[in-house]
PAFI-963427 format. One record per residue: x, y, z of N, C-alpha, C, O in turn. Coordinates in steps of 0.1 Angstrom, whole numbers, padded with zeros to 4 digits, always signed. Example, Ala and Ser with C-alpha at 12.3 -4.5 7.8 and 13.67 -1.06 7.14 Angstrom:
2
+0132-0057+0078+0123-0045+0078+0132-0033+0078+0142-0033+0085/+0128-0022+0071+0137-0011+0071+0129+0000+0079+0134+0011+0080/
//
This chain:
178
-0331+0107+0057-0322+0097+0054-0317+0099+0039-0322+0107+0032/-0306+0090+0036-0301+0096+0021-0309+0083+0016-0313+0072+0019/-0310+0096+0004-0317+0085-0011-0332+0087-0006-0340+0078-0010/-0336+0099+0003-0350+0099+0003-0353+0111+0003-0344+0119+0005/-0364+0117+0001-0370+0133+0001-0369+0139+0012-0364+0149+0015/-0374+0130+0017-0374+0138+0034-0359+0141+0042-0350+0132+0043/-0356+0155+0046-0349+0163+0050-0342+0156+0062-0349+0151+0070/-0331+0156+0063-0324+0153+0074-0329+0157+0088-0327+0169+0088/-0336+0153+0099-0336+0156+0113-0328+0166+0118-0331+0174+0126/-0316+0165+0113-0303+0173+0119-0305+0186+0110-0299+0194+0116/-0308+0190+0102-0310+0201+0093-0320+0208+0096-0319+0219+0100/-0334+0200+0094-0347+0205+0103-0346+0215+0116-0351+0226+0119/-0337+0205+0123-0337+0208+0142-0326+0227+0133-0333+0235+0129/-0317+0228+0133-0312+0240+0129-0315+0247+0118-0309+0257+0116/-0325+0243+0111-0330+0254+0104-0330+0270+0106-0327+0279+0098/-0336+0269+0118-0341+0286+0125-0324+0295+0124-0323+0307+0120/-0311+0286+0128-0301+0298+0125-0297+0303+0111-0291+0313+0108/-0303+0293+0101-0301+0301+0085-0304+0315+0086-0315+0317+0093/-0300+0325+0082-0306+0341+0082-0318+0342+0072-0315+0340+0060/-0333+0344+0074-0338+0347+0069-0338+0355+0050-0333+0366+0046/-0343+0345+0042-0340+0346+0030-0328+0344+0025-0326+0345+0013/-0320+0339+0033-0302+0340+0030-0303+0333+0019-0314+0328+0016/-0289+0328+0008-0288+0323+0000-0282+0310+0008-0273+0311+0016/-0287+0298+0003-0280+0283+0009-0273+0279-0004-0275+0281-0016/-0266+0273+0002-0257+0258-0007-0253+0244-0003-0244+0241+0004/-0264+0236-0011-0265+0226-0011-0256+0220-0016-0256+0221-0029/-0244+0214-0011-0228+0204-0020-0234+0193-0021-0245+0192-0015/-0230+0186-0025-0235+0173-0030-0246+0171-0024-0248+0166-0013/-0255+0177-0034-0269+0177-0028-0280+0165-0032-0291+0163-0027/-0272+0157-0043-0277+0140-0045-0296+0146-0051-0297+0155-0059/-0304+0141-0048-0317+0142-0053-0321+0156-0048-0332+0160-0051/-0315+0164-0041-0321+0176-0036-0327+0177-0025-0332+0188-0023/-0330+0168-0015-0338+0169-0006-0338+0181+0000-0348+0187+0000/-0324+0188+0008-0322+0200+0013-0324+0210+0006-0328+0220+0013/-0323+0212-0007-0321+0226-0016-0339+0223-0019-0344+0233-0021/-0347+0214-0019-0360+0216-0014-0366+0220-0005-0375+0228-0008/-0363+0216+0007-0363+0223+0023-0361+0239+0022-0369+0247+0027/-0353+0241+0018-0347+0253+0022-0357+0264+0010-0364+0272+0015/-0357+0263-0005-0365+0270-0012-0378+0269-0011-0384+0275-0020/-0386+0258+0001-0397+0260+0002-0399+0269+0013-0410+0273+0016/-0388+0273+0018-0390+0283+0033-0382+0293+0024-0370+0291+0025/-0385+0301+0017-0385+0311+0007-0365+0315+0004-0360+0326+0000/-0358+0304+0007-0344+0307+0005-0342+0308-0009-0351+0304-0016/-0330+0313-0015-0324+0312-0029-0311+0298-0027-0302+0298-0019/-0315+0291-0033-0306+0281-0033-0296+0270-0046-0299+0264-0056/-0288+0273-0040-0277+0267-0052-0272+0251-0047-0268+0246-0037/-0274+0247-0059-0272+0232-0055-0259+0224-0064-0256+0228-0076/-0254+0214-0058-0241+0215-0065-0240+0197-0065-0245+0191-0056/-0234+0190-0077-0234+0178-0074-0228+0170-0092-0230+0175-0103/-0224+0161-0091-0223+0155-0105-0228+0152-0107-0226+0153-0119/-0241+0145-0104-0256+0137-0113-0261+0146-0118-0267+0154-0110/-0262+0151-0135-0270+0157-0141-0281+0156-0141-0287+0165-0145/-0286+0146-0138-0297+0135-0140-0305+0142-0127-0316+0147-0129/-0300+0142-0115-0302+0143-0105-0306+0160-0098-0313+0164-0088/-0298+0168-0108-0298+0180-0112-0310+0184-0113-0317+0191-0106/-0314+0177-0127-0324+0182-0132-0341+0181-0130-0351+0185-0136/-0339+0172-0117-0350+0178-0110-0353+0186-0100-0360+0185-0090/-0341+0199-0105-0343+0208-0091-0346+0218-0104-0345+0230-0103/-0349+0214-0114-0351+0227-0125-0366+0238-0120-0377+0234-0119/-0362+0251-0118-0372+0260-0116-0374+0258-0099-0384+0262-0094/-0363+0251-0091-0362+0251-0074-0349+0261-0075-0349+0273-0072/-0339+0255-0080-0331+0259-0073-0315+0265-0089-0316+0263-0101/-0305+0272-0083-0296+0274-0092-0285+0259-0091-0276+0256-0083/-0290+0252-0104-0277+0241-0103-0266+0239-0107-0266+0242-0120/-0256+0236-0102-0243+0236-0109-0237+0217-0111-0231+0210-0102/-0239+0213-0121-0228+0204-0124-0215+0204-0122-0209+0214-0127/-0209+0195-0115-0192+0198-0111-0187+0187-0102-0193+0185-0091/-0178+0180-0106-0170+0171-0097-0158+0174-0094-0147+0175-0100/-0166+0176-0076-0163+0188-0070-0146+0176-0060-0137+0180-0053/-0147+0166-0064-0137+0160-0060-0123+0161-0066-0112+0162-0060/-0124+0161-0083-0115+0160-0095-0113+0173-0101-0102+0177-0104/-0126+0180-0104-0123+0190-0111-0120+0208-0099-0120+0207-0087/-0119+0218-0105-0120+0232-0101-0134+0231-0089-0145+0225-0089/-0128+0240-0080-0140+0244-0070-0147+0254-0079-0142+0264-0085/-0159+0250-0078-0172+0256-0091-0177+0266-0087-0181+0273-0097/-0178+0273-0073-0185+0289-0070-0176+0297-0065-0179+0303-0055/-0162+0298-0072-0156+0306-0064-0153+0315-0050-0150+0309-0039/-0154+0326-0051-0152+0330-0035-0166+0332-0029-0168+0335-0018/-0178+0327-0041-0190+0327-0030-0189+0323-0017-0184+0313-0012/-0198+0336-0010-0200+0328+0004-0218+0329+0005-0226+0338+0002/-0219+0316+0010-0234+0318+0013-0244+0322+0032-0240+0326+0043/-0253+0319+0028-0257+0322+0044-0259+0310+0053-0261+0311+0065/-0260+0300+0048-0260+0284+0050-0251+0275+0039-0253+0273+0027/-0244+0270+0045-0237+0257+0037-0244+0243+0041-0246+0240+0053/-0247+0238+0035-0259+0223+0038-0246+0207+0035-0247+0202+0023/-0239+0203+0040-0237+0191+0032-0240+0178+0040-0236+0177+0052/-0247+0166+0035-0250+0155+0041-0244+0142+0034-0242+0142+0022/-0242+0134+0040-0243+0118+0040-0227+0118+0029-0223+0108+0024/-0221+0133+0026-0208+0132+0018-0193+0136+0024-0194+0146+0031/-0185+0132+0023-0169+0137+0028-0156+0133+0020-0150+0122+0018/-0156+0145+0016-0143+0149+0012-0134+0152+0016-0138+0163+0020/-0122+0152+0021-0112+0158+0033-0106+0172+0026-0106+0183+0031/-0102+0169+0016-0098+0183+0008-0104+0194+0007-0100+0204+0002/-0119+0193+0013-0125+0202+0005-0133+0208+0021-0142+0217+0023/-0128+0200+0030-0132+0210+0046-0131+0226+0045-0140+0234+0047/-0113+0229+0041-0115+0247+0039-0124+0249+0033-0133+0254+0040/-0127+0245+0015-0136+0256+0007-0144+0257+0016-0146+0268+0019/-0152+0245+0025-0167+0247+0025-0167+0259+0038-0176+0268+0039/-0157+0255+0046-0156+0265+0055-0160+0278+0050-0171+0283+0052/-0150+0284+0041-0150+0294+0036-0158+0299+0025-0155+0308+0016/-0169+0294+0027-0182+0293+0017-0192+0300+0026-0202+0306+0023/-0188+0298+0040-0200+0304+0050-0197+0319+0053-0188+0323+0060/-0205+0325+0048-0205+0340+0050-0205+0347+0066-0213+0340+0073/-0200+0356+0072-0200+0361+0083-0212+0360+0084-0219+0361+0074/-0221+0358+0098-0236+0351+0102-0239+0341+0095-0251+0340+0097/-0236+0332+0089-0240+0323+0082-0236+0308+0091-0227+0307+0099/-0244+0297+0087-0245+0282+0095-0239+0278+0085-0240+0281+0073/-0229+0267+0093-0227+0250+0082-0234+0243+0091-0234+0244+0103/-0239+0235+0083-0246+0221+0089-0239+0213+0081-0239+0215+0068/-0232+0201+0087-0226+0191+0077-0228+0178+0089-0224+0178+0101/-0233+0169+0083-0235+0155+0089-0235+0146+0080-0242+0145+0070/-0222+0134+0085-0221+0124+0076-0210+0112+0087-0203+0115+0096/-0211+0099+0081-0206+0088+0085-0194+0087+0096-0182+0087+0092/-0196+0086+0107-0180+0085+0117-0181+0069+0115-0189+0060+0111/-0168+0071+0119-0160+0054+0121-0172+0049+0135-0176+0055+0145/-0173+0036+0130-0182+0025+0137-0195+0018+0129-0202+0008+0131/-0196+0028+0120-0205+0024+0100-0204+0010+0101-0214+0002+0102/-0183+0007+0099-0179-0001+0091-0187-0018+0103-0186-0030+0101/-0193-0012+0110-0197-0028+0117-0215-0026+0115-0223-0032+0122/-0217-0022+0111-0236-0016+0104-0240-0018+0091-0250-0023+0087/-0231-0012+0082-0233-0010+0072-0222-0004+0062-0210-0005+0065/-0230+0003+0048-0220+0012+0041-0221+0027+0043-0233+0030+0040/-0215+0037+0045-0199+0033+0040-0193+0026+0050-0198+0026+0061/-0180+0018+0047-0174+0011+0054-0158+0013+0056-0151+0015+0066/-0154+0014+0044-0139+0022+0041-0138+0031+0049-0148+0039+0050/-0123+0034+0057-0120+0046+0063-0121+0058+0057-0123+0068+0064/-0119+0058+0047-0115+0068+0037-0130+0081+0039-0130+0093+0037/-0144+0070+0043-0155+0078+0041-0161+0078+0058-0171+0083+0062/-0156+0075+0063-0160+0080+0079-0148+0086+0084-0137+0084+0081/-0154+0098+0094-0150+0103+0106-0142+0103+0109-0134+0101+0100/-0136+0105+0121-0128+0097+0131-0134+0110+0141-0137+0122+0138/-0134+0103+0156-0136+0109+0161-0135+0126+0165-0123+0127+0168/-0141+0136+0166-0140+0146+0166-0135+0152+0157-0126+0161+0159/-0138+0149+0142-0128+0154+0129-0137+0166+0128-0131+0177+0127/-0148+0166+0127-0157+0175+0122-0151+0194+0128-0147+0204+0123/-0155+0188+0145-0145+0197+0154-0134+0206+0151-0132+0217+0154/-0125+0197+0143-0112+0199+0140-0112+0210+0126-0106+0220+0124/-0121+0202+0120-0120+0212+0106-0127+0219+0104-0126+0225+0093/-0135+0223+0113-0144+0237+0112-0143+0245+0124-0153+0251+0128/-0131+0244+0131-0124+0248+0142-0126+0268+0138-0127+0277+0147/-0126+0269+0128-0125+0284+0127-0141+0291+0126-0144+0302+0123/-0152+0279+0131-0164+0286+0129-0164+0278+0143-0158+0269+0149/-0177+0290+0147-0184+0282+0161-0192+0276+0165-0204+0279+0165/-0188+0264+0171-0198+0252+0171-0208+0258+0177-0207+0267+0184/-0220+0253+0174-0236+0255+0179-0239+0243+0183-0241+0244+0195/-0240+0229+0178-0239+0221+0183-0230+0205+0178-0223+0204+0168/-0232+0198+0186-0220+0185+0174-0225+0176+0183-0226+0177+0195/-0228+0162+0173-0232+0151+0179-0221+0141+0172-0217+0141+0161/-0218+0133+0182-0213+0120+0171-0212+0108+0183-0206+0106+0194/-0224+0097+0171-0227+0081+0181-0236+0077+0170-0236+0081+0158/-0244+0068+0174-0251+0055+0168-0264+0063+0170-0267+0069+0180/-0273+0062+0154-0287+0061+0151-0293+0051+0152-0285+0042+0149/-0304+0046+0154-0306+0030+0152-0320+0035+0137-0322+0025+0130/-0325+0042+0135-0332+0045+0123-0328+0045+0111-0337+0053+0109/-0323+0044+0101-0313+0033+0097-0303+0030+0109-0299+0041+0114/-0298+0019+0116-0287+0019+0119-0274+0025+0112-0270+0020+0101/-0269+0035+0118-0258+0041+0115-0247+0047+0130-0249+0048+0142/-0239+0050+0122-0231+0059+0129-0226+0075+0120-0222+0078+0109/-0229+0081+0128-0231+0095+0125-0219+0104+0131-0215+0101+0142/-0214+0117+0124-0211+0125+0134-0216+0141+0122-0216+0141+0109/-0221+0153+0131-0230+0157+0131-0227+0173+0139-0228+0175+0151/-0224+0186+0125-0221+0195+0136-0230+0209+0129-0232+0209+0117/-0233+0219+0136-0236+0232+0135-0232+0244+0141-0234+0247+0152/-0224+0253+0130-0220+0259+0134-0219+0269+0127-0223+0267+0116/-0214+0286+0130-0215+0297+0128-0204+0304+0125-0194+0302+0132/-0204+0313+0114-0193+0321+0115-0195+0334+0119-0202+0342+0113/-0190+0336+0129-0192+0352+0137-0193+0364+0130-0188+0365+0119/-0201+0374+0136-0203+0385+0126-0191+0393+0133-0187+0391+0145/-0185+0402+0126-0174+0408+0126-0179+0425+0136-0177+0435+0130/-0184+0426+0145-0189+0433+0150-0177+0434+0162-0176+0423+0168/-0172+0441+0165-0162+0444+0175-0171+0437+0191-0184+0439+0192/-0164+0429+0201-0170+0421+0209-0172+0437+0219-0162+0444+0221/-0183+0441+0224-0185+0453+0232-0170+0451+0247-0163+0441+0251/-0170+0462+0251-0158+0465+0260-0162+0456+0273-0174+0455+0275/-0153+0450+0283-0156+0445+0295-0166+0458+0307-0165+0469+0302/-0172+0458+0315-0173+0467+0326-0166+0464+0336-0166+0453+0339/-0157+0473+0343-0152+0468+0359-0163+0464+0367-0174+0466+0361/-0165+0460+0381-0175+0456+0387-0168+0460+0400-0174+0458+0411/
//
């Protein structure tokens, strides 16, 4: 849940496709829960977010970067990592970078707020939920592994919820006739 230590369910459950050792990136990674998760299972992890405050207790976890990643410059350049982690945040502008933050074999996991919040709880404004099948839409150039989107009742929420892959560039082997 956000605002708590404990690791998202939906991150947990996909863990196993991160590549071994890969480097992750935690985007608004808020108190760190994920860039915890992931450097205790021996990842190198970069963590990204405007709370300095919030930062700085990932000191000696993880590499943090201060940056508001909404207003200001995208902060890691052409890095690409082997997992992109982002939760409980949405940006609409910023669907490409993160896209393109995932390295050839590399996972995004990104889950956050669809439309139906606004009768549960916050967020409520359209501006911060979903709409149906957006997630789909904007990470259309990686390949879905899996995507959920409906109602949690653990906080009550509404969620939408996807994992997916960017293909390794290995030529697809030739058909056989039969």
């Amino acid at each position: 849940m956000h605002g708590t230590s404990t690791p998202s369910p939906w991150i947990v459950r996909w863990t196993h496709l991160v590549p071994a050792g890969g480097a992750v990136l935690d985007l608004a990674c808020g108190g760190g829960r994920h860039a915890r998760w992931f450097a205790e299972r021996g990842h190198r992890v970069t963590a990204v977010d405007r709370d300095a405050a919030a930062l700085g207790t990932l000191a000696g976890i993880a590499e943090t970067i201060e940056a508001d990643i909404e207003n200001g410059p995208w902060p890691l350049g052409e890095r690409q990592f082997a997992a992109v982690i982002v939760t409980n945040y949405l940006w609409r502008p910023l669907f490409g970078r993160i896209a393109q933050s995932v390295a050839i074999g590399g996972v995004l996991l990104h889950e956050t707020f669809a439309q139906g919040n606004e009768t549960v709880g916050k967020p409520s404004r359209a501006d911060f939920l979903l709409a149906p099948g957006e997630l789909l839409r904007a990470y259309a150039e990686l390949r879905t592994v899996a995507f959920e989107d409906g109602f949690l009742d653990a906080p009550p929420r509404f969620v939408q919820r996807i994992a997916a892959v960017r293909p390794g560039s290995d030529p697809v082997p030739p058909r056989h006739a039969l």
